[in-house]
C-alpha positions as CSV (number, residue, x, y, z in Angstrom):
1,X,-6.4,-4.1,4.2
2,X,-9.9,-4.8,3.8
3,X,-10.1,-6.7,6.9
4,X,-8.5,-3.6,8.7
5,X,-10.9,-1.3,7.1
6,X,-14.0,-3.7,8.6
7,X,-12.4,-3.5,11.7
8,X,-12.0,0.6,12.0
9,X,-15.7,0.6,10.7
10,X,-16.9,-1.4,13.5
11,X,-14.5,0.2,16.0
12,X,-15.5,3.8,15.6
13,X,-12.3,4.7,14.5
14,X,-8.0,4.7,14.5
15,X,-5.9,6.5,17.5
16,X,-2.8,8.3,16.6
17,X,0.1,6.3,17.2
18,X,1.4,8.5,19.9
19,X,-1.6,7.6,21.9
20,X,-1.4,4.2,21.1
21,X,2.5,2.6,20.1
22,X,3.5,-0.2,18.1
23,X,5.4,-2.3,21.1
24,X,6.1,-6.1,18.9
25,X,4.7,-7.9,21.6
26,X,1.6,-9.3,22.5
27,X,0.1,-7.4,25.4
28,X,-3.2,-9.4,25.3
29,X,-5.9,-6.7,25.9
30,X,-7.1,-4.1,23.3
31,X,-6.2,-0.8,25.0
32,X,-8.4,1.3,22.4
33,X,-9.5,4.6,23.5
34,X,-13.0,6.1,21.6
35,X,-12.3,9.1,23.1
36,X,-8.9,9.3,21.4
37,X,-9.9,9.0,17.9
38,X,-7.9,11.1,15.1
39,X,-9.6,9.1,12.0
40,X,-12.4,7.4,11.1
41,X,-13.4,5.1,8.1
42,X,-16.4,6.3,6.1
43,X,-16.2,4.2,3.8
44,X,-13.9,1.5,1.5
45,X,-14.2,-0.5,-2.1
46,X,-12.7,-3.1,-3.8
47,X,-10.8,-1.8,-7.1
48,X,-10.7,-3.8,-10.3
49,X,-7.6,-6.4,-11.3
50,X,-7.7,-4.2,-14.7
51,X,-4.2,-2.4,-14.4
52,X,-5.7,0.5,-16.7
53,X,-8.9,0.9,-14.3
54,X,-6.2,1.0,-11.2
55,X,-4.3,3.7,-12.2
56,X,-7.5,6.0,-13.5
57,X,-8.6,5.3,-9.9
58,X,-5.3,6.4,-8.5
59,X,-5.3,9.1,-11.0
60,X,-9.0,10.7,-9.6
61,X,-8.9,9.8,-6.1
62,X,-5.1,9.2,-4.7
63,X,-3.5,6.6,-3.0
64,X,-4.6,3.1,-3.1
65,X,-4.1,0.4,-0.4
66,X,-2.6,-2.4,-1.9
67,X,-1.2,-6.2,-0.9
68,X,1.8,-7.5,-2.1
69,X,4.6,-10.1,-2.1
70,X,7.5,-8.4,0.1
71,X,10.3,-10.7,-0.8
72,X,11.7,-9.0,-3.3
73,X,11.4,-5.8,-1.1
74,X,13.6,-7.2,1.3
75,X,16.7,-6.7,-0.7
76,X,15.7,-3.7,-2.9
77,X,18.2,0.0,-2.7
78,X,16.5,1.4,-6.0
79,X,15.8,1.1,-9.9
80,X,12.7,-0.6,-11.2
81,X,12.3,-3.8,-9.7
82,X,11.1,-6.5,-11.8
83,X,11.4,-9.9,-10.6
84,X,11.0,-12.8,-13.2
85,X,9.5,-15.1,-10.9
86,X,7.5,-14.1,-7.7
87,X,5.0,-15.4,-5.8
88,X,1.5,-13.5,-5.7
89,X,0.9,-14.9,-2.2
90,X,0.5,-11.9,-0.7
91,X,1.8,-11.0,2.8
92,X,2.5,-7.4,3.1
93,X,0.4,-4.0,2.9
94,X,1.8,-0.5,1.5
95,X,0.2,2.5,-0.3
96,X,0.1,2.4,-4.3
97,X,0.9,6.4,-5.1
98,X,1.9,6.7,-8.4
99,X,3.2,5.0,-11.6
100,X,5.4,6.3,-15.0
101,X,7.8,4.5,-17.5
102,X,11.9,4.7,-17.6
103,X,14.7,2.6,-17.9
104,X,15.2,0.9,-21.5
105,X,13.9,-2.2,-21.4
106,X,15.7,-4.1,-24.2
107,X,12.9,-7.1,-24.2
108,X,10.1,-4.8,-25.0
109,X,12.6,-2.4,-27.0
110,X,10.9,0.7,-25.0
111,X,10.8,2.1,-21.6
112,X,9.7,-0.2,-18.3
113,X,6.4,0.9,-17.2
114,X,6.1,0.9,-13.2
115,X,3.7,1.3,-10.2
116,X,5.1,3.7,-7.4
117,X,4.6,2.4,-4.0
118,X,5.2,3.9,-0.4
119,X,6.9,1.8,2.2
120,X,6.4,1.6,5.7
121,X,9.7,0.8,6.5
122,X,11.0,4.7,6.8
123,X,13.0,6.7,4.2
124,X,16.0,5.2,4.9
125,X,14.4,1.7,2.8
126,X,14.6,1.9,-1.1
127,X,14.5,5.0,-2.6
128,X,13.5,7.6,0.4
129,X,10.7,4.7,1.4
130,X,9.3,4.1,-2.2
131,X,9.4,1.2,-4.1
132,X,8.9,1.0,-7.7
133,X,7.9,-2.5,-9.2
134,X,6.9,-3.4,-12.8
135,X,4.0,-2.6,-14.1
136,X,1.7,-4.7,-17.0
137,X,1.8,-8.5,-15.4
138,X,0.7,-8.6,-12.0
139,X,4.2,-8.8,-10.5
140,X,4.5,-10.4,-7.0
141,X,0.4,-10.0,-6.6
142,X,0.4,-6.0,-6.5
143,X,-2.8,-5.7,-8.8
144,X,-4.4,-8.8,-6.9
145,X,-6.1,-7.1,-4.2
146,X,-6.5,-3.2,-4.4
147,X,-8.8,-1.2,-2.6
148,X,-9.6,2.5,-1.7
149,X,-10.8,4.2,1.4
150,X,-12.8,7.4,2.5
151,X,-10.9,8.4,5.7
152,X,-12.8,11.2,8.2
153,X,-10.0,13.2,9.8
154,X,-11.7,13.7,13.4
155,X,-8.8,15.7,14.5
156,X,-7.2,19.3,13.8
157,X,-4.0,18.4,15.0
């Protein structure tokens, strides 16, 4: 994500998706439009690995960007998801919006504490597009690369 922040720095800004579509293929030019601009980048930092630090942040300023391992996300309808073994190779981006603790976990003879995450894959993936993962051991990379962003909304639509 930080790369794509960089990017919407130097480029002035984002256009809304209407203006300019996802189409899976490689088109070769860059049709971006200046003059279309809904959002612009003021700003972005790196948040700490410290789990405690990550959710005051998301407590005081909102949603975090966040990378992750998708593999386990592939298969997931709902519940807390918390793989035994996964790799922290991350290859996927989503939105970090919450967290809270439920479902008895015999092992540590309390409730599971968990990380809320927003998909991109509509609300018809996991539960309504959210994905809740472990929280407390760094599952499948999520508290490896975290960072926040200070968005300009140029437009009033």
């Amino acid at each position: 994500m930080n790369s794509a922040f960089e990017y919407t720095l130097k480029a002035g800004g984002l256009m809304r998706e209407e203006d300019y579509p996802y189409t899976g293929t490689d088109r070769g030019t860059c049709k971006f439009d200046k003059t279309k601009v809904a959002a612009k980048v003021a700003n972005f930092s790196v948040v700490s690995l410290d789990e405690d630090q990550i959710a005051a942040n998301l407590f005081k300023n909102g949603p975090l960007a966040v990378a992750i391992n998708a593999v386990f996300m592939q298969t997931y309808i709902g519940g807390v998801s918390c793989p035994y073994i996964c790799s922290k190779r991350l290859d996927h981006g989503v939105l970090l919006v919450g967290y809270g603790s439920a479902g008895y976990a015999p092992v540590r003879m309390k409730d599971k504490p968990y990380w809320i995450i927003k998909n991109s894959w509509g609300e018809n993936w996991g539960e309504n597009g959210f994905y809740r993962i472990c929280r407390g051991r760094n599952i499948c990379g999520v508290d490896s690369m975290v960072s926040t962003v200070a968005a300009v909304n140029t437009n009033s639509e």
